[in-house]
N, C-alpha and C positions, 0 to 999 in steps of 0.2 A: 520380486513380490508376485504374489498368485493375481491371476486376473481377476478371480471374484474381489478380492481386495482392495485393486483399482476401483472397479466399481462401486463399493458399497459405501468408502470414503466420500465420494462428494456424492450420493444419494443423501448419507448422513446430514448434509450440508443442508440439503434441500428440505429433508425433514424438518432439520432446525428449525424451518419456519414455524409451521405451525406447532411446533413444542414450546418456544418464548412465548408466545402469544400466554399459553396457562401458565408461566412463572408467576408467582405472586409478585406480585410491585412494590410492595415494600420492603420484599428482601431482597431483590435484585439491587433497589434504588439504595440501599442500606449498606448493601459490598460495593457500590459503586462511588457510594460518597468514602466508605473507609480508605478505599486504594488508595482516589484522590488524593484526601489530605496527607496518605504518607507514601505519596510517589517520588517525592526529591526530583522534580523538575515544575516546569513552566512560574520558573522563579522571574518576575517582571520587573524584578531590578536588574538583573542580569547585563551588563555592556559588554558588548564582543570585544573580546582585544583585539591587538596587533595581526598578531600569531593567527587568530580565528575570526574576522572580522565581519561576518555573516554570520546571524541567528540562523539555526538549523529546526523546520517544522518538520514535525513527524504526523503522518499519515496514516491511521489504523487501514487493516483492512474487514473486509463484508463480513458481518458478524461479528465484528470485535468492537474496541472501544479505545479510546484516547490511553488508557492505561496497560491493560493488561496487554495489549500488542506490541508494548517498548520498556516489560520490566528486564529484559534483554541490557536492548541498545540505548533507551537512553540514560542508563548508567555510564554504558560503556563511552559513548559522545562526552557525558560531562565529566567523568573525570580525565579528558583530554582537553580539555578546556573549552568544552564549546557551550555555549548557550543555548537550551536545549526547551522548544514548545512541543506540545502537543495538541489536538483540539479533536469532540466530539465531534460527529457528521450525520447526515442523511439518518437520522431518526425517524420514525415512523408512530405516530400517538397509541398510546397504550402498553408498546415495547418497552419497556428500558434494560441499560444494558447492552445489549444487543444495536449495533448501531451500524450505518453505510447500505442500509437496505431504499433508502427513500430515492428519486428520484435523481440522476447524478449530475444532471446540468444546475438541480438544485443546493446539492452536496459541495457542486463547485464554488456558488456562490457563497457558500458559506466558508469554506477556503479561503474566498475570495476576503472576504472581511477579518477572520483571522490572521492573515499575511499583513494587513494594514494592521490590524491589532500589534502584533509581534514586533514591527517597523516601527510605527510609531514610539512603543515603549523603548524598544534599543537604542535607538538614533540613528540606525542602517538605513543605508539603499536599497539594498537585494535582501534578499532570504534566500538560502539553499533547502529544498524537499526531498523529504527522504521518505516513502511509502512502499508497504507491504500488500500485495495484491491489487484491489480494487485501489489500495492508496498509492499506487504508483501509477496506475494509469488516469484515476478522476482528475488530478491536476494539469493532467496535457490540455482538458478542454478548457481548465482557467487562463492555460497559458495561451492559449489555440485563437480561444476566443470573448476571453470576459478581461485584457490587459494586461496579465500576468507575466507577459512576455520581458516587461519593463520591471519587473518588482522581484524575478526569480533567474537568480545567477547560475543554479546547477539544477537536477532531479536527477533523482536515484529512484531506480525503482526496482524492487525486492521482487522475483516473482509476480510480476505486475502483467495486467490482465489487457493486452496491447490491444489484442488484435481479434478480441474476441473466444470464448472455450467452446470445447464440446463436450466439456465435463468427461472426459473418457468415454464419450458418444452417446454419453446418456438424454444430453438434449437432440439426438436424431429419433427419441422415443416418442417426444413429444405430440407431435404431430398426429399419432396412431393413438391417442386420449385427448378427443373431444372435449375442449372447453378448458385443458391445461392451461394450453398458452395464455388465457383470458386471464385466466384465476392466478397466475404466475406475474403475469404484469400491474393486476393489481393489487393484489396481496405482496408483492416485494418490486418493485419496480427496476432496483439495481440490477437484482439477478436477472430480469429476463433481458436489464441493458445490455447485459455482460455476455449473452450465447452470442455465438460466432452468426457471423450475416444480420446483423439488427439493424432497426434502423438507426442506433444511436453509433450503435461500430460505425457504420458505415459515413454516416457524420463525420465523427472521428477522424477519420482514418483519408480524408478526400484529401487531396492536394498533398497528402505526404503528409510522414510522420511526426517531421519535428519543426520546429518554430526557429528562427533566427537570433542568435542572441543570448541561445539557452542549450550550457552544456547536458547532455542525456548519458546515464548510463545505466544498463539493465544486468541485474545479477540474476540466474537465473539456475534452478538446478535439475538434469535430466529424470528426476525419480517425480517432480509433480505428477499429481496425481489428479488437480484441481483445474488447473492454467493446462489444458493440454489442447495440441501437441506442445510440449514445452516450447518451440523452438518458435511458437508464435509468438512471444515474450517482444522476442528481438525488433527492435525496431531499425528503422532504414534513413540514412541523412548523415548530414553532416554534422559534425562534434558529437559522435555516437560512439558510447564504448559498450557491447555486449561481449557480456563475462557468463560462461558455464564455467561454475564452481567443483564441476570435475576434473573439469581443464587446471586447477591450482591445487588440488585436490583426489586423488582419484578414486580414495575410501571415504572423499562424506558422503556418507547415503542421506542428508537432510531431505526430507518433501518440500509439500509445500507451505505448510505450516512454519515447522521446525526452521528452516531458511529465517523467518523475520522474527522467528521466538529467540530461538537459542545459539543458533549458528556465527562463531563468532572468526569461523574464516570469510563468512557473508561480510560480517563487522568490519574486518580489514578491511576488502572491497570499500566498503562504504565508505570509509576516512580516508583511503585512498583519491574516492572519486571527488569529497569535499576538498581536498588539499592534496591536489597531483604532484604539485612541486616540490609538494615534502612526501609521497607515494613510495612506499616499500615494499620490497616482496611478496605477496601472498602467497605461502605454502600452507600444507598442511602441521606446520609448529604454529601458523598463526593462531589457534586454539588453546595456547597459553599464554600468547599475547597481551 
């Protein structure tokens, strides 16, 4: 990929902001109620079986939504029999649509209540999490530090935002435009949690990675362009599995997008990592899988 390309990917991102802001709201709110109703998941009668005995929550990531970040995988999860939620997050008033921008110890807590939501309805103990980007690291702090540790059996995390980005260095620009960082924090709060060195990383990330109790695995693939240096992904501890998807693969070129969209040697991964004991190969055939 040309290097201006790298770059201008997650400028895009950043843009994003302020271009949702002018979406009309009733059209956003209007695609967002249609998906809804015809997503074929977060069915609340749903009991996990034998075979699948843990509901699986799906985690959108920054800038996506409950929907459109798992018209993917959570097909692919329910027609292998799992029971399959998903939930809005970190909204921000006048936005919609666009969602995972708001505050993320906030975002957690709302996790935090959807996890009991999902338990409750099933009759499970644990829930397994499965998240793309921002959704694969915001649940470490439910599990870290809001009791999660007790209520969540596995986490998958797709390209998940561990350890902090630098956007392709484009958050080293920062600094050199006056009044960025302000207007960054409070106009999307997420994203400025999300630049590498913050004070929310840093939060994060004290006393080590992972939680006791709770199996981690990080899919991860060398062409992000968002999560960079990709290799920050990887997290450190015990019951850790990081997986580059080159490594089982050596022509997917997915980013970082693609990874939690469409990528369905990701997908194996994933069902691998929910049910190791039934875990199979993942090659590059797994994409007819």
């Amino acid at each position: 990929m040309l290097p201006w390309k790298r770059v201008l990917r997650p400028l895009a991102a950043l843009l994003l902001t302020a271009a949702v802001a002018v979406v009309p709201a009733t059209t956003a709110q209007a695609a967002e109620t249609t998906a809804t109703s015809s997503s074929g998941w977060n069915d609340f009668s749903c009991k996990p079986s034998a075979a699948h005995p843990r509901p699986v929550v799906l985690v959108h990531g920054t800038f996506a939504n409950s929907v459109d970040n798992w018209l993917g995988l959570a097909p692919y999860l329910k027609n292998r029999g799992y029971c399959v939620f998903s939930l809005d997050y970190g909204q921000l008033p006048g936005v919609p649509f666009f969602h995972a921008l708001g505050p993320i110890d906030k975002s957690a807590e709302q996790l935090s209540a959807y996890v009991d939501k999902v338990l409750a309805a099933t009759g499970a103990a644990e829930a397994d999490l499965v998240g793309h980007s921002q959704g694969g690291m915001m649940p470490r702090y439910y599990v870290k530090f809001l009791g999660g540790a007790a209520k969540v059996n596995a986490l998958v995390g797709i390209a998940p935002n561990n350890h902090g980005t630098t956007l392709a260095g484009l958050t080293n620009l920062l600094p050199y435009f006056p009044g960025a960082e302000d207007l960054l924090s409070a106009a999307t709060p997420a994203l400025a949690q999300q630049v590498v060195g913050s004070e929310f990383m840093t939060k994060l990330n004290a006393g080590g990675d992972t939680v006791p109790g709770v199996r981690y695995t990080v899919i991860a693939t060398k062409y992000d362009e968002v999560v960079t240096p990709y290799r920050s992904q990887f997290l450190n501890g015990p019951d850790v599995k990081n997986v580059l998807i080159q490594d089982l693969c050596a022509v997917d070129l997915s980013e970082h997008a693609l990874i939690g969209l469409t990528d369905r040697i990701a997908f194996h991964e994933v069902v691998n990592a929910l049910d190791p004991a039934r875990a199979t190969p993942t090659t590059c055939a797994s994409v007819i899988g």
